[in-house]
N, C-alpha and C positions, 0 to 999 in steps of 0.2 A: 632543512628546517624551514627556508620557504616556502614550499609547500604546505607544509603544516600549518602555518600562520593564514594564510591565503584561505585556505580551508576550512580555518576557525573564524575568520573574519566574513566572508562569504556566508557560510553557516549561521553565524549568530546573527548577523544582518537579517535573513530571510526572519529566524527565529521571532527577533525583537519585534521584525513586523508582524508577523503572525501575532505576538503579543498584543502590540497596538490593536489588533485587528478582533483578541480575544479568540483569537483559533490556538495559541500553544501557552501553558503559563511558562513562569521563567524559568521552571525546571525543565521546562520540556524545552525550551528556546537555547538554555545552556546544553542540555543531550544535544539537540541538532548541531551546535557548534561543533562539539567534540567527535560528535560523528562523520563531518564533514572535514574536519581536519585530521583524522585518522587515516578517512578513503582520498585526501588528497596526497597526504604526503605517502602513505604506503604505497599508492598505484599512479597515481596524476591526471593529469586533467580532464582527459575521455571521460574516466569513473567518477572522478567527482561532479565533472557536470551532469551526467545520465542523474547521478542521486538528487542534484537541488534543481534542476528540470522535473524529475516528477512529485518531490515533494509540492515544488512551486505550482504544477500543474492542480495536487489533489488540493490544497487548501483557497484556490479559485476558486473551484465546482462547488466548493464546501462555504464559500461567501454567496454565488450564488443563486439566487431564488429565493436568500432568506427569510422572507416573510410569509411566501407558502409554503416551506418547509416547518418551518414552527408552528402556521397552524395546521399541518396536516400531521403534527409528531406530536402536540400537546408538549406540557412539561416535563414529565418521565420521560418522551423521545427527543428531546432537544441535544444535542451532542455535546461534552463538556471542552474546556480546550485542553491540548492534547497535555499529558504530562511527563516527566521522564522515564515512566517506564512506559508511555504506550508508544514513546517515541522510538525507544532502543527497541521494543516487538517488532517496530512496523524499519525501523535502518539495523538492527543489530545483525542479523546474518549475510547482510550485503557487504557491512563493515568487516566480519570475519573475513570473506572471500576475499575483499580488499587486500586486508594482512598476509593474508594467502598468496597473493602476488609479489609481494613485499619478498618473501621468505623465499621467494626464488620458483612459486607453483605456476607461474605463468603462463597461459594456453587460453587457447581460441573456446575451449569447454570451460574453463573458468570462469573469465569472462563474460562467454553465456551465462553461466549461472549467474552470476550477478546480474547481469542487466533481466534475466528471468526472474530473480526475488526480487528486484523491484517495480517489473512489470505487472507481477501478482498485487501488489500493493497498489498500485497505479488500479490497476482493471480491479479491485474491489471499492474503492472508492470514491472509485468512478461510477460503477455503480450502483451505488450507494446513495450516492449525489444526486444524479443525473433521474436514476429511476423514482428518487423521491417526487420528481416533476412530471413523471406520466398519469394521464387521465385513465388510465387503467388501475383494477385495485391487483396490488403483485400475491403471487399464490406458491406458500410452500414449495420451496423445492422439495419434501418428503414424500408428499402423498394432494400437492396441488389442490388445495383447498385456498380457498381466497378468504387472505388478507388484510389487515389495514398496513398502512404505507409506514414503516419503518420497524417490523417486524422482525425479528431473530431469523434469519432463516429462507426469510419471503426474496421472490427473483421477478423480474418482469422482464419483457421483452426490450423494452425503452432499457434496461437496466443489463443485458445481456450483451446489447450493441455499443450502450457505453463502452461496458468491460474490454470489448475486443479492439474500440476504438483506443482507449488510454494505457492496454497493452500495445497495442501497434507503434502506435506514440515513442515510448518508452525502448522498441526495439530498435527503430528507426534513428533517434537521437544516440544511442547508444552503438549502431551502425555510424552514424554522420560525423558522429567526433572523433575517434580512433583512425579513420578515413581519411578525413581531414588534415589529423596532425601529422599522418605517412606525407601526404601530399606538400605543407609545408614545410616537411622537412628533405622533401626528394628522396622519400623513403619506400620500399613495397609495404604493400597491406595485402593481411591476410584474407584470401578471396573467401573463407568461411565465415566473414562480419557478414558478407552480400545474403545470407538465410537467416541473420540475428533479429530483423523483424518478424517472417513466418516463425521462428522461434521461438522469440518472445508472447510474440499472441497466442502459441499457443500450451505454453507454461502460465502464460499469465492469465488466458480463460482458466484452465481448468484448476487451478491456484485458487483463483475465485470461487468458482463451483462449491470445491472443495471446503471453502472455508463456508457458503450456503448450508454444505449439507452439515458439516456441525453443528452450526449454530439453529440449524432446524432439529436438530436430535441431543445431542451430548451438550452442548454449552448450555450453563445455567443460567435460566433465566425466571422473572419473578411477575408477578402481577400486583398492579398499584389500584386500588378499589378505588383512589380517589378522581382521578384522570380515567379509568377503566381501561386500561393498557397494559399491555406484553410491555415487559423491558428489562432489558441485561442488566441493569441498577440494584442492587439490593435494598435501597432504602425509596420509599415514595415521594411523590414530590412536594409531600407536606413534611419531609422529615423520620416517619417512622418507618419500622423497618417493614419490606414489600413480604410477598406470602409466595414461598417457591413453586413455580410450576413443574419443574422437568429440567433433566440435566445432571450432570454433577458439579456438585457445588466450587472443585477449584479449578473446574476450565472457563476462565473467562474471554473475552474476547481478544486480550491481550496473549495468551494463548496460542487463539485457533490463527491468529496474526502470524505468528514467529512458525507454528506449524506449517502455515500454506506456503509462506514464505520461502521455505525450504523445498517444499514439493515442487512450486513453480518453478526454483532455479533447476533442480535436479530433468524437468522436463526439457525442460530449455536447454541444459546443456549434455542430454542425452538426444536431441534434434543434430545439434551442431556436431556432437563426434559422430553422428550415422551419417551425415550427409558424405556422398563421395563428390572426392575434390581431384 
C-alpha cells in the first residue's frame, strides 16, 4: 500500500503543477495520479520514476518557447491542457505493462516495453515541441511538401533529433534506476538494461514516425477559415464548427497516441529479447 500512496502523491503533485501551469486540467492531474500510483505500487520505483521523468521532461519542452509557439500555431494550433483521457492515451499501456509485472509477467522484454511506450511518447513530444522552434518550415512526412509549423503530420529535422534525443533520455533513465536499485541493494542486474537505451531510441523514433504518418494520412483533421489553418480540432477558434479535410472521423490523435504507444514498446522489447547475452 506504500507504494501506491507514494505513487499517487508523487503523481498528483506533478499533475496540480501542471495545472497551475495550465498544461493538465484537473481531470487530467487526477489520471496522472492514478496512473502513477498504479505503476508504483504494481512494479516500484525504477517504473515509476521512468514515467514521471518523462512526463516531467514533455511538459518543460511544452512551457518552453511559449510565446513563439503561439504565434507561430495561431489560435486553432495552440495545445489545450491535457485532459483525462489524453492522459491515459499518452500512460495507459505503460500502466497495463506495469500490472503485467504485478501479476508475476516480469522480464527484461517487459520492461523494455514499457520503458519503449514511454519513450514513444517522450520522442513525439519532444518533437512536437522542440521542432515548433526550428527556423525551417517542417514538410509532410507523406509526400514532403512544406508546411506551416504545427501541422498534422508535418516532421523536421530539428524535430527528428529531438525525437531520438527525448527517446534516448527515457531509455537511459530507465537503464539508471533499475541499475541503481540492484546496486543499493548488493543485488545483480540484468546486463540486458546495458541495450535499453539503443532500444528505447529506437522504438521510440520509429513510434514517433509512426504516429507522423497517421496523422499525415488517416487521422482526422479540419480546416478553420478563420485563423486559415490545418487542425485536429473540430470546432474553429471562433467556436463553430471546422470544415473536414481528410481522415476518418474517429481517429483522433488520442488514438494514434495509444496506437504508437504500443508499437514503440513492442519494438523495444523485440531489441532486447534479440540481443545475445
Amino acid at each position: 500500500m506504500g507504494l501506491y500512496l507514494v505513487g499517487l502523491g508523487l503523481g498528483g503533485a506533478i499533475g496540480l503543477w501542471g495545472r497551475r501551469a495550465r498544461l493538465f486540467t484537473y481531470g487530467g492531474a487526477i489520471a496522472l495520479g492514478v496512473v502513477a500510483s498504479i505503476t508504483f505500487g504494481a512494479a516500484g520505483w525504477p517504473w515509476g520514476g521512468v514515467l514521471l521523468v518523462a512526463i516531467i521532461g514533455i511538459a518543460l519542452w511544452r512551457l518552453y518557447g511559449a510565446t513563439v509557439k503561439r504565434e507561430r500555431l495561431g489560435p486553432c494550433g495552440i495545445p489545450r491542457a491535457w485532459d483525462a483521457r489524453e492522459v491515459l492515451a499518452l500512460t495507459g499501456w505503460p500502466a497495463i505493462l506495469a500490472l503485467g509485472a504485478r501479476l508475476g509477467a516480469g522480464s527484461a522484454g517487459l520492461y523494455a516495453g514499457y520503458v519503449g511506450a514511454l519513450a514513444t511518447t517522450a520522442a513525439d513530444h519532444w518533437a512536437t515541441e522542440i521542432g515548433l522552434l526550428s527556423p525551417q518550415m517542417p514538410r509532410l512526412i507523406i509526400n514532403r511538401r512544406t508546411v506551416r509549423h504545427g501541422t498534422p503530420g508535418a516532421i523536421s529535422t530539428l524535430g527528428l533529433v529531438a525525437a531520438a534525443g527525448g527517446a534516448w533520455l527515457t531509455g537511459f533513465v530507465g537503464m539508471l534506476l533499475p541499475v541503481a536499485m540492484a546496486w543499493l541493494r548488493d543485488e545483480p542486474w540484468d546486463p540486458a538494461l546495458s541495450w535499453l537505451p539503443v532500444a528505447a531510441t529506437a522504438g521510440g523514433v520509429f513510434g514517433a514516425l509512426v504516429d507522423s504518418l497517421l496523422a499525415g494520412s488517416a487521422q482526422a483533421v479540419y480546416y478553420c477559415p478563420t485563423c486559415e489553418r490545418i487542425t485536429e480540432r473540430p470546432e474553429r477558434c471562433d467556436g463553430e464548427r471546422a470544415e473536414p479535410v481528410r481522415g476518418w472521423w474517429w481517429l483522433t490523435s488520442e488514438g494514434i497516441d495509444l496506437v504508437c504507444a504500443i508499437v514503440g514498446a513492442a519494438v523495444s522489447a523485440a531489441i532486447i529479447g534479440w540481443v545475445p547475452l
